[in-house]
N, C-alpha and C positions, 0 to 999 in steps of 0.2 A: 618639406622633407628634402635631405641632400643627400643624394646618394653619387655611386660609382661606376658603377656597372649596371645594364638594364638591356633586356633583347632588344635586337638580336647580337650584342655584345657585348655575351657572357663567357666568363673566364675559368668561374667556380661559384660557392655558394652564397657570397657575397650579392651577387648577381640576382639568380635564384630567391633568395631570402627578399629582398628588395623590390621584384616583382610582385610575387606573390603576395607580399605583406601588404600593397600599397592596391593589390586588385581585391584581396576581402576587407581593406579597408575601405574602398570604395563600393564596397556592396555590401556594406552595415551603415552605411551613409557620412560614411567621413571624406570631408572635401578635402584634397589633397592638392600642393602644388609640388611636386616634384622637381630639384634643380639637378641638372645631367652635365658634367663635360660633353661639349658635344663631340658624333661619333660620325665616322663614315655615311651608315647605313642609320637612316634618321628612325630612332623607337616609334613606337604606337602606342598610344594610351591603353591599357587593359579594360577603362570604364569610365564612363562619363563623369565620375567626382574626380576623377584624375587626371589634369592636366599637365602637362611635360612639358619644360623650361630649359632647352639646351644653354650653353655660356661658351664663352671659351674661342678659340681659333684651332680647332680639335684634339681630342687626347687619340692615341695610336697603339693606348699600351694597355693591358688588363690591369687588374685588381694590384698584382706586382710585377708589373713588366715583366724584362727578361734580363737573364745575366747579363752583366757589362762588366768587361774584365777592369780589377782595378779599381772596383768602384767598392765604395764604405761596408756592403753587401752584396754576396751573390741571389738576395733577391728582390733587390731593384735598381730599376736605371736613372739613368739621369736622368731622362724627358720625364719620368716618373716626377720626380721633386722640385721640378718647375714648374709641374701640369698643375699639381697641388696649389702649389701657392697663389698661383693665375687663377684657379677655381675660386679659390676663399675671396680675393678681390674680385671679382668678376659676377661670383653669385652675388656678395654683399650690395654692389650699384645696381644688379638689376633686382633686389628687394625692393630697392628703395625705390628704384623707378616703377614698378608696377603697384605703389599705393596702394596696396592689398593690406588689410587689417588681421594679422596671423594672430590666431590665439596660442601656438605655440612651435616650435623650432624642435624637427629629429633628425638626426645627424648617426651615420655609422662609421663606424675605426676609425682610425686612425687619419685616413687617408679624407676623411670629411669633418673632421674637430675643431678646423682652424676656422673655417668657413661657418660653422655650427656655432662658435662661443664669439664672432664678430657678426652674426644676425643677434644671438642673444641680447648682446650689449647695446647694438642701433637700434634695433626695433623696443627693448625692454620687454620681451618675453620668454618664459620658462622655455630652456634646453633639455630635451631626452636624448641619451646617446646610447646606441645600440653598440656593445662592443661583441663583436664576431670572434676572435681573438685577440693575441698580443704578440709585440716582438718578443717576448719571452720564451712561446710557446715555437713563433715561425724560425726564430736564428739560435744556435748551440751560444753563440757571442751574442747577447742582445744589441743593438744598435741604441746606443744612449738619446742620441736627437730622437728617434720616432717612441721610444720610449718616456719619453720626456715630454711628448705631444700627448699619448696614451694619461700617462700621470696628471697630469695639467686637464685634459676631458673629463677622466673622472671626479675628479675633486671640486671642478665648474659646473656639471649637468646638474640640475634641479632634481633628477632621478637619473637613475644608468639603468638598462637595461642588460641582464646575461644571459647568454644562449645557451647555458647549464648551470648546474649547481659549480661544476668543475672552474668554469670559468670567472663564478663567483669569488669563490675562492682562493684562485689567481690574482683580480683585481683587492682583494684585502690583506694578499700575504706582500705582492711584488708591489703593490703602490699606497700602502695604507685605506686604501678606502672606507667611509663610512657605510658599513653592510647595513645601516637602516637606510642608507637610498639606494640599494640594487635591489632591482626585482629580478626573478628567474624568470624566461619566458621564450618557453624551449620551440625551437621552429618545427616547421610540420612538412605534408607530403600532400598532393594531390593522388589520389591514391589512379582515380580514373584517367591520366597519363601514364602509369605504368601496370596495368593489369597485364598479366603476363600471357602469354602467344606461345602457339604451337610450334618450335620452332623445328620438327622433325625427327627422325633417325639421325644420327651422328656417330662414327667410327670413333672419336674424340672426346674426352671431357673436357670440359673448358677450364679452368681456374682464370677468376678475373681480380686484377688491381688494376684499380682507377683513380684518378690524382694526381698533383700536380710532382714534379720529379724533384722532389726536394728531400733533405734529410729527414727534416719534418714526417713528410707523411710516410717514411719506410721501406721505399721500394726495394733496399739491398737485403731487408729483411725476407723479403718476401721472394727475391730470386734465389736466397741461398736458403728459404723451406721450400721451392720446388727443387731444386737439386737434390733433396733427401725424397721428397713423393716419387721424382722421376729416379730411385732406386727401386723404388717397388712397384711405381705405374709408369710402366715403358709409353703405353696410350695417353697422358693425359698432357693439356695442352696450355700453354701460362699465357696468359695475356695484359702486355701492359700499356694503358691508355693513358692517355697522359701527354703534357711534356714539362720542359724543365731542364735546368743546370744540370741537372745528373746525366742526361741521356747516355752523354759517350762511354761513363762509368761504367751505366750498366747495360751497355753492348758490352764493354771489354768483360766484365763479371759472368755475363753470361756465356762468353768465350773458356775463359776460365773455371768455370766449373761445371764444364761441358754440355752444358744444356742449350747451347745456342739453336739447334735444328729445333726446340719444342718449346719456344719464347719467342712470340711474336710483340713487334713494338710498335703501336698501332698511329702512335702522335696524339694531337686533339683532336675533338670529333664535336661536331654539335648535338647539342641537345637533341634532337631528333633521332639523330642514331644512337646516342648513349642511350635511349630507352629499349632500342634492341638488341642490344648490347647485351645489355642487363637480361634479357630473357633468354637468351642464347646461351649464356652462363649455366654452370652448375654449379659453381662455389665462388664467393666474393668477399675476397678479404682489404681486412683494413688496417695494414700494422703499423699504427702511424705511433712515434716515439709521442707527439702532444697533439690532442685533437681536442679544442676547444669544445665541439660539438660533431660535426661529422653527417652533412647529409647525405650526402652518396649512397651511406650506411640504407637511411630511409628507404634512399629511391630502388639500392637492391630488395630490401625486405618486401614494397610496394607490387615488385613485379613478384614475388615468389623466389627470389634465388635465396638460397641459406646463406648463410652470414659469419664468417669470424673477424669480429672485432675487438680492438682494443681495450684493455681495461681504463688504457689513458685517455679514452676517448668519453667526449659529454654525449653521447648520443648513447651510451651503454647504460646512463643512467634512468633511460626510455626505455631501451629493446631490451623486453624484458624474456625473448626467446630466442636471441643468438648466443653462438658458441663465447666466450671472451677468453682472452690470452694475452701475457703479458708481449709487448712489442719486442722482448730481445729473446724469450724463448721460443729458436727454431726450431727445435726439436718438436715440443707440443703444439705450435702453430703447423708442420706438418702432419701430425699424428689426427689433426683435426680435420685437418686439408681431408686424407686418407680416408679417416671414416667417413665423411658425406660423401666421397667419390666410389666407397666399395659397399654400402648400404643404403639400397634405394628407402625404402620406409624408412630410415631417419629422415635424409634430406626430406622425404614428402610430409612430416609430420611437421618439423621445421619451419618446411614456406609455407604450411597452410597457417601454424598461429602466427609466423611474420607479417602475413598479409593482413589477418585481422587484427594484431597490434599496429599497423600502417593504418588502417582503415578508422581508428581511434586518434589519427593524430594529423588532423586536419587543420588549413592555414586557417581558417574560418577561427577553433579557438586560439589558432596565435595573436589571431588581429584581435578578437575581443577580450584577451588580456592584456594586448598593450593599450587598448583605448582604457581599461582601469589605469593602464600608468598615467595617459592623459588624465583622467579625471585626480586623477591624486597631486599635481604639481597645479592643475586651475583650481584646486580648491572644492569640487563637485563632489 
């Protein structure tokens, strides 16, 4: 497998998804060699079929870097598109130097394709490529090179793998693909990492967004539906975690539509806090203009917080007991906000079947439906 991101430097769900998938893979008994750019702070195997194979002279940058002014995209840098390239060579000789006999080659986004269809070709074994999203879905302007990488993976992978019905349907409208080689094979939650905590008396209600600070996932939507909640709830309190290109945006926004004293900007946080995070909440929204999939969504419903989500999101095709809203109606994404925050027995009715649709969607059957995709490109 060649992935990107892997604890403890995780950036988003790419990360996430990657771990998890390769540690119930390893605990249904699939041997794994994991190839990693290597990172500062050196991973840990999750489980004995899992070995991890750093490369590289190290990568410094997440899933999509950080803005670099001037550059083809405000969401990626340079060192980003060097790291890449050095990966695909660097993974490829140490294939070949550790003699390993691979039954098959899986690969995710974009950011791992090139690397993925030059194991295919040297070693002569089936390619699965996991696509998380696309430039379609992360830039208003797609970026043609990484889209053209995107195009070029799907059309090569022996099977493609999609993290929704939603994003199915992406790869066969934006790149032609053949829908007889995608499977859907929607990610999961550890539900026993976010069981939700007592987290007290509180003068405050919380509203939480979480994600990365892009157009993409919505955040200006989401400060200008608290500026209409914070018309009628003088108490309730916005919080945005996250970082990203937008940030100074949306301090000045928040400036702007006077809600700066009841908007806290929290930056990135680790995994370890984002789980308390999450419990400490009362409402957690997701107004993301395209969300291929959206675990975040998960890991709120896991701990018990109510949920509004996007309709444009692949995770709404799962959460089958949160609120949905389209991503540009502020009006009804406040009105929603509202209601969970002024009726307690909603909200409690909310997170109780959240939780037990979380507790249904465990990595355990993500991994045993991609090992069917394994068996369907060997033949078994």
């Amino acid at each position: 497998m060649l992935g990107w991101e892997f604890p403890p430097a995780i950036t988003g769900g790419l990360g996430v998804h990657c771990f998890e998938l390769v540690s119930s893979l390893g605990e249904l008994g699939i041997k794994i060699d994991l190839y990693l750019p290597l990172q500062k702070s050196a991973p840990v195997s999750p489980h004995p079929n899992v070995k991890i194979i750093q490369v590289g002279g190290g990568v410094n940058v997440g899933a999509y870097g950080h803005a670099s002014g001037g550059f083809a995209s405000d969401n990626y840098s340079r060192d980003l598109i060097g790291a890449i390239e050095d990966f695909a060579r660097l993974s490829l000789s140490a294939l070949k130097a550790s003699g390993t006999r691979y039954d098959l080659v899986h690969c995710h986004d974009w950011l791992t394709i090139s690397a993925g269809i030059m194991a295919q070709r040297a070693l002569g074994i089936p390619l699965v490529l996991t696509m998380h999203s696309t430039e379609y879905d992360r830039n208003p302007v797609p970026w043609s090179w990484i889209s053209g990488i995107e195009s070029l993976g799907v059309k090569t992978a022996d099977r493609t793998i999609a993290v929704s019905g939603k994003m199915k349907g992406m790869l066969v409208e934006k790149f032609h693909a053949d829908d007889g080689r995608i499977r859907v094979v929607y990610n999961g939650i550890d539900i026993a990492k976010y069981r939700r905590k007592d987290s007290g008396i509180r003068k405050e209600k919380l509203v939480l967004f979480l994600g990365r600070l892009t157009h993409q996932k919505g955040p200006e939507q989401f400060l200008r539906a608290a500026e209409k909640v914070h018309q009628y709830d003088r108490n309730a309190r916005f919080l945005v975690v996250g970082e990203g290109g937008l940030l100074p945006r949306l301090i000045s926004l928040s400036i702007e539509l006077g809600i700066a004293d009841r908007v806290s900007f929290w930056g990135f946080v680790p995994e370890n806090e984002k789980r308390s995070i999450y419990s400490m909440c009362d409402v957690y929204v997701m107004p993301s203009v395209s969300e291929p999939f959206g675990i975040s969504a998960l890991e709120a419903m896991a701990s018990g917080t109510p949920c509004i989500i996007s309709k444009n999101s692949g995770v709404s095709e799962i959460a089958r007991n949160c609120l949905l809203v389209d991503f540009w109606d502020i009006d009804e994404m406040a009105s929603q906000i509202l209601a969970l925050l002024r009726y307690p027995a909603m909200s409690r009715v909310m997170s109780a079947h959240e939780m037990k649709d979380a507790a249904r969607l465990g990595w355990q059957e993500t991994a045993r439906k991609t090992i069917g995709v394994y068996n369907e490109v060997l033949g078994k």
